[in-house]
C-alpha positions as CSV (number, residue, x, y, z in Angstrom):
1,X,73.0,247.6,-13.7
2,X,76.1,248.9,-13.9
3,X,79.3,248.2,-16.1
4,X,81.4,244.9,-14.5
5,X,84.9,245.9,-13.7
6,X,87.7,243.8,-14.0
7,X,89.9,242.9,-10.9
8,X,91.8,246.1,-9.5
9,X,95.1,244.9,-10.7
10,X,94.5,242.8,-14.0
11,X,92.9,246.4,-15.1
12,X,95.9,248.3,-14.0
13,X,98.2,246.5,-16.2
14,X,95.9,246.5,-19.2
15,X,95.7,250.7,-18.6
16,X,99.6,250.4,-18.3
17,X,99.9,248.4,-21.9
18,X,97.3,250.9,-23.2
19,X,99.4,253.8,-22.4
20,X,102.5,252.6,-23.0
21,X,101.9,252.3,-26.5
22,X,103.0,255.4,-27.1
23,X,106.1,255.5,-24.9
24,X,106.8,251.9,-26.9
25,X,106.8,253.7,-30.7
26,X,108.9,256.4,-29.7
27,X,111.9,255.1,-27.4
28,X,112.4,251.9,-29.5
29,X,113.3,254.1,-31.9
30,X,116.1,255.8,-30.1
31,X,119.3,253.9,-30.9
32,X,118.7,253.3,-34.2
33,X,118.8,257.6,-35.3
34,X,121.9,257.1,-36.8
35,X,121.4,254.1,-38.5
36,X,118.0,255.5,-39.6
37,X,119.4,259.2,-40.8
38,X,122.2,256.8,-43.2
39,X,120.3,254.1,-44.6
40,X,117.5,257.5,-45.5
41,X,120.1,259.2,-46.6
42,X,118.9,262.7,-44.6
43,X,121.4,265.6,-44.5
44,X,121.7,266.3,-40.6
45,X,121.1,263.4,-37.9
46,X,119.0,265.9,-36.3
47,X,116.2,265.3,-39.3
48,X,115.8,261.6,-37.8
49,X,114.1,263.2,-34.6
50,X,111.2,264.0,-36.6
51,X,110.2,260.5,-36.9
52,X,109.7,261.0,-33.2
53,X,107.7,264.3,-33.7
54,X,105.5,263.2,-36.9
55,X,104.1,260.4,-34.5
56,X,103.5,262.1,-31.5
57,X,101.7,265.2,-33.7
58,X,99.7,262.0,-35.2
59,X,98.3,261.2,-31.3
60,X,97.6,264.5,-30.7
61,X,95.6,265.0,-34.0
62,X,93.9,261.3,-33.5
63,X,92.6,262.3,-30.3
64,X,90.6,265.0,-31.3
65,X,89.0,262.2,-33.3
66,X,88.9,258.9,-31.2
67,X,87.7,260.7,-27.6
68,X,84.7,262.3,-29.3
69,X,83.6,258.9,-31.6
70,X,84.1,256.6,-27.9
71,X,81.1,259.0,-26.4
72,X,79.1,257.5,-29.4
73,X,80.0,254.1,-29.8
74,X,81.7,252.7,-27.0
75,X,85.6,253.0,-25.5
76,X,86.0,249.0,-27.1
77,X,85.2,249.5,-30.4
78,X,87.4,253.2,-31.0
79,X,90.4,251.5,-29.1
80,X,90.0,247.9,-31.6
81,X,89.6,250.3,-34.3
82,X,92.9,252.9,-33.4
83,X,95.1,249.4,-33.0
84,X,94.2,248.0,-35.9
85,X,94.8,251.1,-37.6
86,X,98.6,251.2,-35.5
87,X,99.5,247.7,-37.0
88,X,98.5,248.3,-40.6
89,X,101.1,251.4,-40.5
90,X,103.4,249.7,-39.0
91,X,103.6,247.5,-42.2
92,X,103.4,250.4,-44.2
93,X,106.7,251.8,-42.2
94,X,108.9,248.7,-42.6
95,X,108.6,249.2,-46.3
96,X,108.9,252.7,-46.3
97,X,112.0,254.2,-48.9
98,X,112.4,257.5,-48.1
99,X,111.9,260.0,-45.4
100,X,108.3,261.9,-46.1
101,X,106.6,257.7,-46.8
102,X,108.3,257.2,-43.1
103,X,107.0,260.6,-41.7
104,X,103.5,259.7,-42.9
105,X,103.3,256.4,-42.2
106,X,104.6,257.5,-38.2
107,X,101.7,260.1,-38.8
108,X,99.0,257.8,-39.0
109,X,100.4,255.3,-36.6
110,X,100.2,257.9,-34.3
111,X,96.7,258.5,-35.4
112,X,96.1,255.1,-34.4
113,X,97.3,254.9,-31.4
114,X,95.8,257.6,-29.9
115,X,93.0,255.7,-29.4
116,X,94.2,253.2,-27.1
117,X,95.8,256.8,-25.0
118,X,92.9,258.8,-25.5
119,X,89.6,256.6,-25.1
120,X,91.5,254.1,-22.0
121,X,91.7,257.7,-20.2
122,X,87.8,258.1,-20.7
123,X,87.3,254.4,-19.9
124,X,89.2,254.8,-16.5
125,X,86.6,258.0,-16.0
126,X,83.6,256.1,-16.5
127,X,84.6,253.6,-13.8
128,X,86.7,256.0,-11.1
129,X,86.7,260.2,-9.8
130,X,88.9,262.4,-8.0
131,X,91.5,260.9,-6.2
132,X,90.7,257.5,-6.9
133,X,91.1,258.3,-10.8
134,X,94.3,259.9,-9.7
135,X,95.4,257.0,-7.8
136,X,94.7,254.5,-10.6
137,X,96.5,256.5,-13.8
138,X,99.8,256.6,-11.0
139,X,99.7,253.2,-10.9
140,X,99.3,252.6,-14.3
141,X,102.2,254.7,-14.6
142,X,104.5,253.0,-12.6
143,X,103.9,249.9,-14.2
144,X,103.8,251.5,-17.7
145,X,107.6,253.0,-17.2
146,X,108.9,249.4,-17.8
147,X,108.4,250.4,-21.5
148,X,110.9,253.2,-21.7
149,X,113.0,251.1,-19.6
150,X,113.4,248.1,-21.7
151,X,112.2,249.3,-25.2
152,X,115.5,251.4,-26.0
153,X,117.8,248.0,-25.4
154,X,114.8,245.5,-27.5
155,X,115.2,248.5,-30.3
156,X,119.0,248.5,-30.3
157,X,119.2,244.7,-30.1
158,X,116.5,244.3,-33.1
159,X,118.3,246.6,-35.2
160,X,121.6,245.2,-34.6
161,X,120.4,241.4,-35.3
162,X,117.8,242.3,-38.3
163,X,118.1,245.5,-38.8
164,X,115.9,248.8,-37.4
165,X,112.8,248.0,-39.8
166,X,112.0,244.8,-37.4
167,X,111.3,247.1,-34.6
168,X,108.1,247.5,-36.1
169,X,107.4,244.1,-36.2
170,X,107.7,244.2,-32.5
171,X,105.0,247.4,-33.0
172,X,103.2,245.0,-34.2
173,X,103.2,242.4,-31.5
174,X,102.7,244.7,-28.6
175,X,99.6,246.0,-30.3
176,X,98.2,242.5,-30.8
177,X,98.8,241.6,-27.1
178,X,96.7,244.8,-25.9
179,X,94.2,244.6,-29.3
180,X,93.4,240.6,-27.8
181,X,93.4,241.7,-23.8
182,X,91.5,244.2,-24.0
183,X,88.5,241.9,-26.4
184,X,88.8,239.5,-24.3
185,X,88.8,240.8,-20.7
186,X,87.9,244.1,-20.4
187,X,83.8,244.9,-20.6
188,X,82.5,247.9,-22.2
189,X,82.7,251.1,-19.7
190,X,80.2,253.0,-21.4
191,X,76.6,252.0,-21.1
192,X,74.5,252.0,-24.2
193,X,71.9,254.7,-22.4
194,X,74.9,257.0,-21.8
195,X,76.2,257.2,-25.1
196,X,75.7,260.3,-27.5
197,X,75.0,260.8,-30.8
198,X,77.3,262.0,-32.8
199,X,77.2,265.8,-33.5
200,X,79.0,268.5,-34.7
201,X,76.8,270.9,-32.4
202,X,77.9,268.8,-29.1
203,X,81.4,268.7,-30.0
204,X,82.1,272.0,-30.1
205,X,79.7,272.5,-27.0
206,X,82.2,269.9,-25.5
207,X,84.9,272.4,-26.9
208,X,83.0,275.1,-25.7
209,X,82.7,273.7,-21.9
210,X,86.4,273.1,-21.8
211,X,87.6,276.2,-23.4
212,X,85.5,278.0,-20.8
213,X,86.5,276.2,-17.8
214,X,89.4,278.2,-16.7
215,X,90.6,275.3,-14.5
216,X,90.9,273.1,-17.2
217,X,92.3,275.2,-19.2
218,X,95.3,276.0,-17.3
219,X,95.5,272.4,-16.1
220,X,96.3,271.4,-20.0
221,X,98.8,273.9,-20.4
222,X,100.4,272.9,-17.5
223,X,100.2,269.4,-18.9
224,X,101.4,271.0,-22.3
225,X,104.5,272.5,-20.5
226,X,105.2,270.0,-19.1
227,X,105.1,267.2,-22.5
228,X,107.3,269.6,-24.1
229,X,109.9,269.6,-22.2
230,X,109.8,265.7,-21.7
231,X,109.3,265.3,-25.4
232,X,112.3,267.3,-26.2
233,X,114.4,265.5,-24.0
234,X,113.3,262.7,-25.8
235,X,114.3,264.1,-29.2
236,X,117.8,264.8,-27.7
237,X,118.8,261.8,-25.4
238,X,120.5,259.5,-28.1
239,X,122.5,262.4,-29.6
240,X,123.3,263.6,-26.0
241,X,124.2,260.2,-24.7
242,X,126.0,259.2,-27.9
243,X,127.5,262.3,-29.3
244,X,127.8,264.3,-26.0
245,X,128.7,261.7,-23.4
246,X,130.3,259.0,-25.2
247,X,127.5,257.0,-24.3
248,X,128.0,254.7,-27.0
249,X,126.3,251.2,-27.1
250,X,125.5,251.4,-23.6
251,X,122.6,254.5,-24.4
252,X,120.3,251.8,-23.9
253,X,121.6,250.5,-20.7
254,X,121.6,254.1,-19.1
255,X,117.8,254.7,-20.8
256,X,116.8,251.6,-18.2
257,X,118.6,252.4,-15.5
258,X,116.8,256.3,-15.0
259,X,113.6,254.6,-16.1
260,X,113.8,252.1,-13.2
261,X,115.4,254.3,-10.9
262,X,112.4,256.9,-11.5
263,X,109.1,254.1,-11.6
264,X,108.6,254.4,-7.6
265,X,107.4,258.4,-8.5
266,X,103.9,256.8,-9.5
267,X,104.2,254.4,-6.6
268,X,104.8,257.3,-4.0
269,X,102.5,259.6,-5.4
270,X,99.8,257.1,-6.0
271,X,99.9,256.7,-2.1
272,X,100.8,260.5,-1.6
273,X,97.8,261.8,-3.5
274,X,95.2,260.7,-1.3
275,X,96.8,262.2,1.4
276,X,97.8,265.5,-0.2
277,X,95.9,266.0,-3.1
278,X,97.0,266.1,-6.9
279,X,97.3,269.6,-7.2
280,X,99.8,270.4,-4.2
281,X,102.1,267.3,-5.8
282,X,102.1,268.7,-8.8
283,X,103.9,271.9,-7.8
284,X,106.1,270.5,-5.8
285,X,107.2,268.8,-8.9
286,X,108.0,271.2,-11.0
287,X,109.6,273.7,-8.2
288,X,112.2,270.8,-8.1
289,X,112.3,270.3,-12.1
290,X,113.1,274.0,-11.6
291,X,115.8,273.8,-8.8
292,X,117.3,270.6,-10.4
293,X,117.3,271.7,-13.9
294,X,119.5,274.7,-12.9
295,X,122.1,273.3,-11.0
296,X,123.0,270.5,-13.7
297,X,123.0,273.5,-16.3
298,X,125.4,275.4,-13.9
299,X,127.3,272.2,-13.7
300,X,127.8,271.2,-17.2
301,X,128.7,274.4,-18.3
302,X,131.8,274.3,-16.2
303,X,135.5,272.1,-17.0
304,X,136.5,271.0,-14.2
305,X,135.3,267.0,-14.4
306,X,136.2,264.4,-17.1
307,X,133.3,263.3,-19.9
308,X,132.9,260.0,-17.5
309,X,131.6,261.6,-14.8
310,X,129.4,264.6,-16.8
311,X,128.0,261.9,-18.1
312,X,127.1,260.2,-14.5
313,X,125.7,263.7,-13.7
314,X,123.3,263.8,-16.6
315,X,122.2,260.8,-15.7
316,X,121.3,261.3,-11.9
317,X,119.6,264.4,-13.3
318,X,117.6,262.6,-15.8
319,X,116.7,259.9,-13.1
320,X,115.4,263.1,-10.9
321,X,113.6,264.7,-14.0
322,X,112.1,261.4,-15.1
323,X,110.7,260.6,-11.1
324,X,109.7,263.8,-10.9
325,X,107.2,263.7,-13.6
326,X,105.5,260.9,-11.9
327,X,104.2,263.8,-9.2
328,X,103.0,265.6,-12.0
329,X,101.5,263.9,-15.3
330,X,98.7,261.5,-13.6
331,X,97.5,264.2,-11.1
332,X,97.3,266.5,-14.4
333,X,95.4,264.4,-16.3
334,X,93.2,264.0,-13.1
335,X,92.5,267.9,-12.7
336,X,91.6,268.8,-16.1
337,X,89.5,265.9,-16.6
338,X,87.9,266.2,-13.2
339,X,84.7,268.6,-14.0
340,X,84.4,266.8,-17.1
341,X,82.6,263.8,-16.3
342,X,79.9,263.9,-18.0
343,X,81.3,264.7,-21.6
344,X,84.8,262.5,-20.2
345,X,85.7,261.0,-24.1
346,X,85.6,264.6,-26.0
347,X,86.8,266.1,-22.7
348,X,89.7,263.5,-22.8
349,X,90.0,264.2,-26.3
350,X,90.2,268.0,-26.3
351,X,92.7,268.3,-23.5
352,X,95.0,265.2,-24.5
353,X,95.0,266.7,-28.2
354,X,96.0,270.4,-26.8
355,X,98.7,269.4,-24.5
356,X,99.8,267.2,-26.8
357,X,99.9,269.1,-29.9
358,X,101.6,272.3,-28.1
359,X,104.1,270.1,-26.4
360,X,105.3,268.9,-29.5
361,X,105.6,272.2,-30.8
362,X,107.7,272.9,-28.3
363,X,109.5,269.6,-28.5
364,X,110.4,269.9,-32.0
365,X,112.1,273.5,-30.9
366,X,114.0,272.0,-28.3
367,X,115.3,268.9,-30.2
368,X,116.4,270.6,-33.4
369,X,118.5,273.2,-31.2
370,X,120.7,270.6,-30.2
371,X,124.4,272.2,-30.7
372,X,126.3,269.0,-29.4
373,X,125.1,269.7,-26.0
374,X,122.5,269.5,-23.0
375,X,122.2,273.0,-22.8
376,X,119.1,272.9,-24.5
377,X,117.5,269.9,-23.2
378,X,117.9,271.7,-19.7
379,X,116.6,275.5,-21.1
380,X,113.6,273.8,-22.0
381,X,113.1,271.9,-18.7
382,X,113.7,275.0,-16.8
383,X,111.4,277.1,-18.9
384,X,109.0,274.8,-19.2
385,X,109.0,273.7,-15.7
386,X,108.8,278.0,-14.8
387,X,106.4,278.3,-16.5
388,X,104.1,275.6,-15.1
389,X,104.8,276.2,-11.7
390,X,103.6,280.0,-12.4
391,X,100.2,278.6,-14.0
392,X,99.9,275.9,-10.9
393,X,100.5,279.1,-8.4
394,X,97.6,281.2,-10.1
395,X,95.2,277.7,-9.3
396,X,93.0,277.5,-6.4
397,X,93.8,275.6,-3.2
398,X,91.5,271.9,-3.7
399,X,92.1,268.0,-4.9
């Protein structure tokens, strides 16, 4: 018989804690860079970004690891496992002295964590296809963007009552509630007859298939371009905020206000994408990013307005970029993974650990070019976003 499902929604939200695990280690960490970069003693603020980097490279890395192991022993056990693994670090972190202990100890919670990204994307394959899939990762989406919303102002309030290390107590928490959900509620997706041993031999067959599928490969560059230029915004938006804008305390407060202005994307495409298809949504999204992107560069480079209101004008930008990655991310993840079905945890793994990995890359080049500006914040969106419409125009017409 197969797998029980949870109710519609209660399985939504559990997807949306599962993914926002990631979102929640990263922009937590925002407003404390500065605090961070002193109490570490690092040369240039622009060194504290790399705690940022180190632990998104570790979720890229883990999933090469966790999507392959699920196929074998279950999408449960790997995503108990990865958490367990995040919480342990996160101890490790809040006692960390010195910048390479922090860097490692990000590493492998990032390791960790991948898990919980990687394997809940091969759960939601075993259960739901095409559109449907599409439909379901949008909504998790929309409810998951309540974590960059409110986890910049929990990380600047934590640091400012007990100091930046206790932000990883709250690491901690969060990955308790989702470790003890997901035991508790959710059943096991993968069916004892449909698991795999565990091979070298398949896994780089599963390479092999994905690799060779020319569709899936350019999906997961798309997806690549598209994390790098979102990732190196991320790098940036404190000093920009701060350092460019005058942003000062209120960073936080502007953070939740383009996260919540941008969560109906998901909503809207997650009705949208049964209608249209993932593929058409998706380049419409990044033709915008494109369109968008310029104009604010155009604008920013002039003198004409005060700091107040360059500052309101990054900020509607940011709300468009931000909404307009909802048309783009879940339908994505939906393509690539589409004709993998039947190898969905290594398939999962391979592509999540490729767009990752050269996303970061990218990321890493973005954020350290920071010259007191958003110039490059917006190059990279623009490029990026160029880029990816080109390899969605080269696609053929279907989903």
């Amino acid at each position: 018989m197969r797998k029980n499902r949870l109710p519609y929604w209660e399985f939504i939200v559990l997807v949306s804690i599962m993914f926002g695990m990631i979102a929640f280690g990263t922009d937590t960490m925002l407003p404390a860079f500065p605090k961070i970069a002193d109490d570490l003693e690092l040369l240039n603020v622009n060194q504290a970004q790399l705690i940022i980097s180190s632990f998104i490279l570790g979720t890229g890395i883990g999933q090469l690891i966790s999507g392959p192991i699920s196929d074998t022993f279950g999408r449960k056990p790997i995503i108990t496992i990865g958490l367990v693994i995040f919480i342990i670090s996160c101890v490790v972190a809040y006692y960390a002295k010195s910048l390479e202990m922090m860097l490692f100890a990000r590493f492998v919670q990032g390791l960790g964590v991948s898990a919980p990204r990687t394997v809940t994307m091969a759960l939601i394959r075993d259960l739901y296809s095409g559109r449907k899939m599409a439909q379901v990762m949008s909504l998790a989406m929309a409810i998951f963007v309540l974590v960059p919303a409110l986890a910049p102002s929990l990380g600047q309030v934590l640091f400012i009552k007990f100091g930046w290390r206790s932000i990883y107590i709250a690491f901690i928490i969060f990955a308790l509630l989702g470790l003890i959900w997901l035991n508790l509620r959710q059943p096991e997706t993968l069916l004892t007859s449909e698991r795999k041993k565990l091979k070298l031999t398949e896994y780089f067959e599963a390479f092999k298939l994905v690799i060779l599928n020319g569709s899936v490969v350019k999906y997961t560059l798309t997806l690549a371009l598209g994390f790098g230029a979102l990732f190196g915004y991320l790098n940036s938006a404190q000093q920009i905020f701060v350092d460019t804008f005058s942003a000062g305390m209120k960073f936080p407060i502007y953070f939740a206000v383009i996260s919540i202005l941008a969560a109906p994307a998901s909503f809207i495409n997650a009705s949208l994408v049964m209608k249209y298809g993932m593929r058409l949504l998706a380049t419409i999204g990044f033709a915008l990013q494109i369109i968008f992107a310029i104009s604010i560069l155009i604008i920013l480079n002039t003198s004409i307005f005060s700091n107040q209101l360059y500052l309101t004008i990054f900020v509607i930008w940011s709300t468009f970029a931000f909404f307009l990655k909802g048309l783009y991310f879940g339908n994505l993840n939906a393509l690539a993974m589409e004709p993998m079905g039947k190898i969905a945890g290594m398939a999962s793994a391979i592509i999540g650990a490729s767009a990752t990995m050269v996303g970061i890359l990218i990321a890493v080049f973005i954020g350290l070019a920071f010259d007191g500006t958003a110039t490059p914040v917006l190059l990279g969106y623009i490029i990026c976003s160029a880029l990816a419409l080109l390899l969605m125009l080269s696609q053929k017409k279907s989903n």
